[in-house]
Biopython code that builds the backbone (N, CA, C, O; Angstrom):
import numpy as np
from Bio.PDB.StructureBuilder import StructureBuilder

atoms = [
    (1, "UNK", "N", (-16.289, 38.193, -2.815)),
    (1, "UNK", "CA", (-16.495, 38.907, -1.576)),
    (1, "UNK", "C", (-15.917, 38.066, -0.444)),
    (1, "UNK", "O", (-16.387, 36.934, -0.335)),
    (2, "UNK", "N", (-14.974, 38.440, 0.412)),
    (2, "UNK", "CA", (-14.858, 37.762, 1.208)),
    (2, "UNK", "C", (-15.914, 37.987, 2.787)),
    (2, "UNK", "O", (-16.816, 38.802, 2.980)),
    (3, "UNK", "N", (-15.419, 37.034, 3.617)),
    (3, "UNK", "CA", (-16.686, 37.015, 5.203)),
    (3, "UNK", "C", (-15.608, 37.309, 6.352)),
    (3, "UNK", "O", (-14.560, 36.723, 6.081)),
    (4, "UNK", "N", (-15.539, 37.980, 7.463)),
    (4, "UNK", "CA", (-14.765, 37.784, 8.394)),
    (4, "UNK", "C", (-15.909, 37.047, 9.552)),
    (4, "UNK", "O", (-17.065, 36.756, 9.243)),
    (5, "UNK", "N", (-15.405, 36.864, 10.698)),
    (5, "UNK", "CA", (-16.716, 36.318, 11.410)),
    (5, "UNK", "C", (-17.041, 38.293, 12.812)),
    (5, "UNK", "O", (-16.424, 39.233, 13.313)),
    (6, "UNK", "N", (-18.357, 37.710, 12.703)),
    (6, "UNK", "CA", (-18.850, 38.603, 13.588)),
    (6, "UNK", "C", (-18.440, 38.446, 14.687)),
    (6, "UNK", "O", (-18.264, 37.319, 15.149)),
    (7, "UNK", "N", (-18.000, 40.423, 15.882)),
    (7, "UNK", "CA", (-17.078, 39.632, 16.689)),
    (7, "UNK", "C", (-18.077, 39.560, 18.080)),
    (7, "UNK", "O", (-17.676, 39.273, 19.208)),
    (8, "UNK", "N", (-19.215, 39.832, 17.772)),
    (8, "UNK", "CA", (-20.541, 39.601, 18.502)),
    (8, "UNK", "C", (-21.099, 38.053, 18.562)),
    (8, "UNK", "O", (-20.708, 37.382, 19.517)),
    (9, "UNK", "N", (-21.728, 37.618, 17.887)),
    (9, "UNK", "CA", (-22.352, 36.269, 17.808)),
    (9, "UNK", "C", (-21.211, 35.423, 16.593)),
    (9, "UNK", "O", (-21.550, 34.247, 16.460)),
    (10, "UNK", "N", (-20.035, 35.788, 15.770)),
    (10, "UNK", "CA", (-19.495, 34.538, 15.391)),
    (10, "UNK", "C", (-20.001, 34.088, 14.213)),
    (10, "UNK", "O", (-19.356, 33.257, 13.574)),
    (11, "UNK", "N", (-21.402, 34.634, 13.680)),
    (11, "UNK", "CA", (-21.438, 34.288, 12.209)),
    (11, "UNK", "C", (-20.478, 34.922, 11.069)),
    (11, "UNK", "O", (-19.698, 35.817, 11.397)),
    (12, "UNK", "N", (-20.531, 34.471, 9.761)),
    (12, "UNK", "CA", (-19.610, 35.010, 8.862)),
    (12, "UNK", "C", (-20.684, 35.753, 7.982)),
    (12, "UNK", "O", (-21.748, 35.416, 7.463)),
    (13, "UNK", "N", (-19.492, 37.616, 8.079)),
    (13, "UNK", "CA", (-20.248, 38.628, 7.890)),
    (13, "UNK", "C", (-19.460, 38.470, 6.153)),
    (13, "UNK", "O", (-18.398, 37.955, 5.805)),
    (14, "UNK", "N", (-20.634, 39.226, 5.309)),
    (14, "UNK", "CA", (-19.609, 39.532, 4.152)),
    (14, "UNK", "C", (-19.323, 41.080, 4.619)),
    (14, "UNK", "O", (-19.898, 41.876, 5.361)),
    (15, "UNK", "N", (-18.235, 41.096, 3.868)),
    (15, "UNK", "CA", (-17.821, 42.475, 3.793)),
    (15, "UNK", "C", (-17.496, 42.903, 2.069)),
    (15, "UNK", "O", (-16.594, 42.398, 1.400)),
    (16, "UNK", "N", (-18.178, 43.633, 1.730)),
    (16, "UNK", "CA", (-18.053, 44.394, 0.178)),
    (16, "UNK", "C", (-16.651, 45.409, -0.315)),
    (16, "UNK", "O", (-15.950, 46.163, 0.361)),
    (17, "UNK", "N", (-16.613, 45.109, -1.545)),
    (17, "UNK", "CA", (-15.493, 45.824, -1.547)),
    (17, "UNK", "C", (-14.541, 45.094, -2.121)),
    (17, "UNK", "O", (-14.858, 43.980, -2.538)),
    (18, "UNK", "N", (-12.861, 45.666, -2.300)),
    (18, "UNK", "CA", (-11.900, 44.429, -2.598)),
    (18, "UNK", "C", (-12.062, 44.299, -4.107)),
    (18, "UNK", "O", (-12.865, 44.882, -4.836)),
    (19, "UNK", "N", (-11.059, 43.347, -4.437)),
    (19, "UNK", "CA", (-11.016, 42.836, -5.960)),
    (19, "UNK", "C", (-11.404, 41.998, -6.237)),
    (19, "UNK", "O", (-11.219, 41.721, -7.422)),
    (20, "UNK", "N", (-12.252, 40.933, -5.347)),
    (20, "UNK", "CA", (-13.496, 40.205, -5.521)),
    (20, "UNK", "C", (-14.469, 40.955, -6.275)),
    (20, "UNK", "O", (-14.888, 40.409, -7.297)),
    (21, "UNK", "N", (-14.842, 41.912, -6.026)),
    (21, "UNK", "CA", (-15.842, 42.712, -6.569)),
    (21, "UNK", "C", (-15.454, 43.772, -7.920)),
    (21, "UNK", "O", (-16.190, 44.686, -8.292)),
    (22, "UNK", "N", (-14.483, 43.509, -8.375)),
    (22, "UNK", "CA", (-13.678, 44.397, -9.143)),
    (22, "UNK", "C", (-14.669, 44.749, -10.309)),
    (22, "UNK", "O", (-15.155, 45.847, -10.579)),
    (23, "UNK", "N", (-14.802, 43.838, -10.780)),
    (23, "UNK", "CA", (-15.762, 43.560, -12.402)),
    (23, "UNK", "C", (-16.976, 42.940, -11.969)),
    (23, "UNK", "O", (-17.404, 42.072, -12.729)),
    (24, "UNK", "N", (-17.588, 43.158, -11.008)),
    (24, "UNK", "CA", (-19.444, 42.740, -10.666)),
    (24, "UNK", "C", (-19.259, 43.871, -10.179)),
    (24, "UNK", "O", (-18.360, 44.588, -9.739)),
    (25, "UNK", "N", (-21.211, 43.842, -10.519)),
    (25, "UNK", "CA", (-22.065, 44.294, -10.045)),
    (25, "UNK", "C", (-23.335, 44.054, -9.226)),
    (25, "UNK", "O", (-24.286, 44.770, -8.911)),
    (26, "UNK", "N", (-23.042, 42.944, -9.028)),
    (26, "UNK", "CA", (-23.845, 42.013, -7.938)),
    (26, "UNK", "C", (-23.210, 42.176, -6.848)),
    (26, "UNK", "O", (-22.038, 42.544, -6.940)),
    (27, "UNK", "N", (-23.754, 41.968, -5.609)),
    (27, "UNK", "CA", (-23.253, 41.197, -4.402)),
    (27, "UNK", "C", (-22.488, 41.958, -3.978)),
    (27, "UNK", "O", (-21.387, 41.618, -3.546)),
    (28, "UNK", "N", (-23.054, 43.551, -4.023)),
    (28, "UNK", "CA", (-21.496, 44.196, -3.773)),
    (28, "UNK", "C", (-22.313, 44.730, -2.015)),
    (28, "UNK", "O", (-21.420, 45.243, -1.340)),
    (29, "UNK", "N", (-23.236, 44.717, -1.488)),
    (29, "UNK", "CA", (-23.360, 44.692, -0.421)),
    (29, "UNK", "C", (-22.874, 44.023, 1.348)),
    (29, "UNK", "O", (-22.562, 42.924, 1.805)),
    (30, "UNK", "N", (-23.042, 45.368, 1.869)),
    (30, "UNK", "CA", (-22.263, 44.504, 3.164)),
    (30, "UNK", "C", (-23.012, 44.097, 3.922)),
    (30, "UNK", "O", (-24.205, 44.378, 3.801)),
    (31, "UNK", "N", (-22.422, 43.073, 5.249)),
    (31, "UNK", "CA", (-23.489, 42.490, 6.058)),
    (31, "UNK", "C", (-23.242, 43.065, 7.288)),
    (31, "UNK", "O", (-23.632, 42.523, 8.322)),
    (32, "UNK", "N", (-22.902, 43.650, 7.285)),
    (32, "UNK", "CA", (-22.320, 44.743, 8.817)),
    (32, "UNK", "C", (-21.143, 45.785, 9.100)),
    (32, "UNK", "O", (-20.387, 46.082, 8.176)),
    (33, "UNK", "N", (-21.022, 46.204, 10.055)),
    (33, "UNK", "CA", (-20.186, 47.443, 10.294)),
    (33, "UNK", "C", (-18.984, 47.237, 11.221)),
    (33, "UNK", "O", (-19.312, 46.685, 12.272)),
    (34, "UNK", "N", (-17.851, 47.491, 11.133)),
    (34, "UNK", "CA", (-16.791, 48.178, 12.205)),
    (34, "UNK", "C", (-17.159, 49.160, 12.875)),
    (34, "UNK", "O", (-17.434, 50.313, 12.543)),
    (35, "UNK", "N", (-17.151, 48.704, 13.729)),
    (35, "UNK", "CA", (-17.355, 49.962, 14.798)),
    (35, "UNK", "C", (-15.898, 49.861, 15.714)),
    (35, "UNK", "O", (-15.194, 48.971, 16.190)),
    (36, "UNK", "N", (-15.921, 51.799, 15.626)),
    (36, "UNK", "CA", (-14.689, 52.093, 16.695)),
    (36, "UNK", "C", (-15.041, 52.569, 17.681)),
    (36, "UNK", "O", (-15.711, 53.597, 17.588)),
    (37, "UNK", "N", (-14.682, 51.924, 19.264)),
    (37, "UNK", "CA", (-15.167, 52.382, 20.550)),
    (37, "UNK", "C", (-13.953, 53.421, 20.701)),
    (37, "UNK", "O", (-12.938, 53.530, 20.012)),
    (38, "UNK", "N", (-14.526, 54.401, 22.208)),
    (38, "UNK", "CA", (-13.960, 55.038, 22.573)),
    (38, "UNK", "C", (-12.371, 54.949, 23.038)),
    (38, "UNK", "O", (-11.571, 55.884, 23.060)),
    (39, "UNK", "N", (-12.140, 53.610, 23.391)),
    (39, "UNK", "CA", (-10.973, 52.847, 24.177)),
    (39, "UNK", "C", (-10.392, 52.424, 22.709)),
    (39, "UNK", "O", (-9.524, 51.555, 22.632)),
    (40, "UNK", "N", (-10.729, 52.848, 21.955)),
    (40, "UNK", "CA", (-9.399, 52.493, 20.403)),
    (40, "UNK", "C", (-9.698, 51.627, 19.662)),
    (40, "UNK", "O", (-9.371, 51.538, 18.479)),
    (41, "UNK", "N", (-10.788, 50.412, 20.693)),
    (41, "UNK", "CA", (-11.058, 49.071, 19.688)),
    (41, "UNK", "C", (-11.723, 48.899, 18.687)),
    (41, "UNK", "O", (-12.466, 49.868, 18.529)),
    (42, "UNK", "N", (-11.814, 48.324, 18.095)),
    (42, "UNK", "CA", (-12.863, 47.790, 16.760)),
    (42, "UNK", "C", (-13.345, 46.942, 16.700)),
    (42, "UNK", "O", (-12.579, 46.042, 17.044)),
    (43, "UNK", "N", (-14.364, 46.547, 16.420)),
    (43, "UNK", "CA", (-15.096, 45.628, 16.736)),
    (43, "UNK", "C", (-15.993, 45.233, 15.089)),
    (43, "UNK", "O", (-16.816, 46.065, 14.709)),
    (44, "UNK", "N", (-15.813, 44.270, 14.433)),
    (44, "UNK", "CA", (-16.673, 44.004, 13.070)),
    (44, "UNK", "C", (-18.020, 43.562, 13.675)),
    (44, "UNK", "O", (-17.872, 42.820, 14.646)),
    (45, "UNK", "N", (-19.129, 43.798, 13.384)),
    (45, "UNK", "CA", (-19.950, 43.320, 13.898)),
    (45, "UNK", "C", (-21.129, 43.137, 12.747)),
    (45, "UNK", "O", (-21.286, 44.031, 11.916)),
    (46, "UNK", "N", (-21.732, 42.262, 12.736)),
    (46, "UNK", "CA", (-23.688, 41.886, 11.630)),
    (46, "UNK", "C", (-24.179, 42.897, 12.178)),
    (46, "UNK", "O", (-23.942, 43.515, 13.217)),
    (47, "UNK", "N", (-25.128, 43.023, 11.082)),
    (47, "UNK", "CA", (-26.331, 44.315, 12.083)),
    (47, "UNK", "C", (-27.463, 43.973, 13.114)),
    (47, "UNK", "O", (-28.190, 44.710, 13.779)),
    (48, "UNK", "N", (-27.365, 42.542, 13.020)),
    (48, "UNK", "CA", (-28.453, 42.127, 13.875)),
    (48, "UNK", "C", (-27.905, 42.350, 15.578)),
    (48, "UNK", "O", (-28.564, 42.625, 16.581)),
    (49, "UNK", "N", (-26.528, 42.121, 15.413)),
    (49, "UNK", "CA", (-25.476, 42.139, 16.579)),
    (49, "UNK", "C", (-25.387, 43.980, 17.110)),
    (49, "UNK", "O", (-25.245, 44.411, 18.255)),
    (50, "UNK", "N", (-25.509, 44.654, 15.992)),
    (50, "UNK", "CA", (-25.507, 46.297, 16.198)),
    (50, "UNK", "C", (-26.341, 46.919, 16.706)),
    (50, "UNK", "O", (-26.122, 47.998, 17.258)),
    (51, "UNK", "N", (-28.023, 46.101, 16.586)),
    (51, "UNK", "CA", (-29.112, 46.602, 16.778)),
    (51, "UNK", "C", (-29.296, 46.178, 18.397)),
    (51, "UNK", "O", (-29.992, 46.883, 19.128)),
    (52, "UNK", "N", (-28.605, 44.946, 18.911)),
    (52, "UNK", "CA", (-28.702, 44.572, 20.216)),
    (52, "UNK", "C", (-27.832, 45.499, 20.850)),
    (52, "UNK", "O", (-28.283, 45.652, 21.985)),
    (53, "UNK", "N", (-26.890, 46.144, 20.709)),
    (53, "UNK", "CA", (-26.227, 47.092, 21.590)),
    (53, "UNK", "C", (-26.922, 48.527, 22.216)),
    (53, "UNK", "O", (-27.783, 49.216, 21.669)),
    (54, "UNK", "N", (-26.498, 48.671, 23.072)),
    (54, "UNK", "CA", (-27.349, 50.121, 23.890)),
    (54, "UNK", "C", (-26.947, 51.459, 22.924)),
    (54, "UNK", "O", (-26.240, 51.564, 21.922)),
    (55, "UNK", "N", (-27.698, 52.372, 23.672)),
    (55, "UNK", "CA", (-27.564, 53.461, 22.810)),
    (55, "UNK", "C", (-25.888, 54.315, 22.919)),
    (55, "UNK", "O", (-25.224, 54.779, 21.993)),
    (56, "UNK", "N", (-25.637, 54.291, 24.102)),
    (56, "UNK", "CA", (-24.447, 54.670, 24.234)),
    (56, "UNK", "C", (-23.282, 53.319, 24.360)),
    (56, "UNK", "O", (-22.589, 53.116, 25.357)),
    (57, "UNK", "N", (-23.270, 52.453, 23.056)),
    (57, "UNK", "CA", (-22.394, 51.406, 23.797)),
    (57, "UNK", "C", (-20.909, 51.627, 23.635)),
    (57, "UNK", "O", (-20.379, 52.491, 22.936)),
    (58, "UNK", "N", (-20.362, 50.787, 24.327)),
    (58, "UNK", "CA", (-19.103, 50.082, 25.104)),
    (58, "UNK", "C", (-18.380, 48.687, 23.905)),
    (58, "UNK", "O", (-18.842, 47.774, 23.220)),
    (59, "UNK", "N", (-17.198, 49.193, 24.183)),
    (59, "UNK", "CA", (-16.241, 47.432, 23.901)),
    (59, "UNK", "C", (-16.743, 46.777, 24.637)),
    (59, "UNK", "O", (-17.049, 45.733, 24.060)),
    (60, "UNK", "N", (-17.171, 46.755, 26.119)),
    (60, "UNK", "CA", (-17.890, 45.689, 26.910)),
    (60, "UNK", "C", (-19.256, 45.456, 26.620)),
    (60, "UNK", "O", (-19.637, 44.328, 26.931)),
    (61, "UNK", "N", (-20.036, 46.148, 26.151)),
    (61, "UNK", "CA", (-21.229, 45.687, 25.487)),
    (61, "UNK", "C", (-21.382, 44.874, 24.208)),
    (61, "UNK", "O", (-22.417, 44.491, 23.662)),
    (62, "UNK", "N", (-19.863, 44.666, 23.789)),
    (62, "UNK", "CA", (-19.572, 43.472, 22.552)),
    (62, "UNK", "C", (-19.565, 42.350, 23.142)),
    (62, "UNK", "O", (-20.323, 41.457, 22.763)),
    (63, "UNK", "N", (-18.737, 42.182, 24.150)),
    (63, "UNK", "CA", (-18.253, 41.167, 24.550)),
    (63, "UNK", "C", (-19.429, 40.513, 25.082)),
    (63, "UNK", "O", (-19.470, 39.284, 25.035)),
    (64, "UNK", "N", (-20.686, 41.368, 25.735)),
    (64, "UNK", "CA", (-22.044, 41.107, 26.435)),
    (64, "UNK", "C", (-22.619, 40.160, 25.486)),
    (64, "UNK", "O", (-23.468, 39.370, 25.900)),
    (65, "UNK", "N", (-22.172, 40.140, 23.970)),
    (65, "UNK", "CA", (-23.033, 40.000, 22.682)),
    (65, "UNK", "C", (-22.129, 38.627, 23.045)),
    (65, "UNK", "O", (-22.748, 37.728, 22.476)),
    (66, "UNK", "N", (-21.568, 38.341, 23.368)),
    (66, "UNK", "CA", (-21.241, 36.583, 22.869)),
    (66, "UNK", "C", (-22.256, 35.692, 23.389)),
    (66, "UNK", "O", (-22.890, 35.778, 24.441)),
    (67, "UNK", "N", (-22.304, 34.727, 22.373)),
    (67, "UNK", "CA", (-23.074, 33.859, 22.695)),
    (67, "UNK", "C", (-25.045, 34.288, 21.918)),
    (67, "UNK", "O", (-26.114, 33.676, 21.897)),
    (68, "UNK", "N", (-24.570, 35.587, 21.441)),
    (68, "UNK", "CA", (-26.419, 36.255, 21.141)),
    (68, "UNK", "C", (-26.713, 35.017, 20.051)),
    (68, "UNK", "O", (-25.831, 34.592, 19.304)),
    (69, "UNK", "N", (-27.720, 34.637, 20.066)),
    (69, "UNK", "CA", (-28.347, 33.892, 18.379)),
    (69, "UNK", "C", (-29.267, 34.964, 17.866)),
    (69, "UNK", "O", (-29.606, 35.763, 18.739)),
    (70, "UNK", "N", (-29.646, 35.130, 16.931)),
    (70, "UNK", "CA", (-30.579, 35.397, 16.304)),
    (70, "UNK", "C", (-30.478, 34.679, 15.519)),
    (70, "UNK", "O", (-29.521, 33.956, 15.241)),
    (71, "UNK", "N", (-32.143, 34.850, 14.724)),
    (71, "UNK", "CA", (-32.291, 34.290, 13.503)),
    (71, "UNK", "C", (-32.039, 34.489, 12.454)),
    (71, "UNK", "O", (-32.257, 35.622, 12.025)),
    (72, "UNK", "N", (-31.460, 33.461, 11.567)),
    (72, "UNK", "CA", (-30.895, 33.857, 10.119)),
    (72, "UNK", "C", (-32.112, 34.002, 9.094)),
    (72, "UNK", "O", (-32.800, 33.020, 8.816)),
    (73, "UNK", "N", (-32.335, 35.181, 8.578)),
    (73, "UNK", "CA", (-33.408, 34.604, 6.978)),
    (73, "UNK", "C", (-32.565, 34.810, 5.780)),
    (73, "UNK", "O", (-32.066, 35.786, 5.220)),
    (74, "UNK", "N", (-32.594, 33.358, 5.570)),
    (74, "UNK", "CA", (-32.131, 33.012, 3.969)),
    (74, "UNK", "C", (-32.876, 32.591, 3.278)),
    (74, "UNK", "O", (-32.562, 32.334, 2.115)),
]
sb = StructureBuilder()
sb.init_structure("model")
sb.init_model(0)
sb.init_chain("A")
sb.init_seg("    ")
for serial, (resi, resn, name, xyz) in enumerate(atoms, 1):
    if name == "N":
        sb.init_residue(resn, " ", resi, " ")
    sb.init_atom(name, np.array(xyz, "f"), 0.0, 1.0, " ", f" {name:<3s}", serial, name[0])
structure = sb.get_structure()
């Protein structure tokens, strides 16, 4: 599985899928979403980073997200 980093807070998201995952059946889960704003952009984001955004959000409500921490549970 590879990770890109979140483009909210900067941790490394997995993303599922790919030929990493070709022959498992483990681990085939993701750790967050692309989201496409209205203005064209995309944005990869964790869900912890998704859940901090407003209801109607913005590419500028990503950028609001830099710097967010939350907590990791591992």
């Amino acid at each position: 599985m590879t990770t890109e980093p979140c483009d909210g807070c900067g941790r490394a998201v997995q993303i599922a899928g790919g030929i990493a995952n070709l022959w498992t059946f483990g681990g085939d889960a993701s750790e967050g979403l692309t989201l496409e704003f209205e203005d064209g952009s995309e944005h990869l984001l964790c869900y912890d980073c998704i859940e901090e955004l407003p209801e109607d959000a913005r590419a500028r409500d990503v950028a609001a997200l830099d710097g967010y921490e939350h907590t990791i549970d591992e």
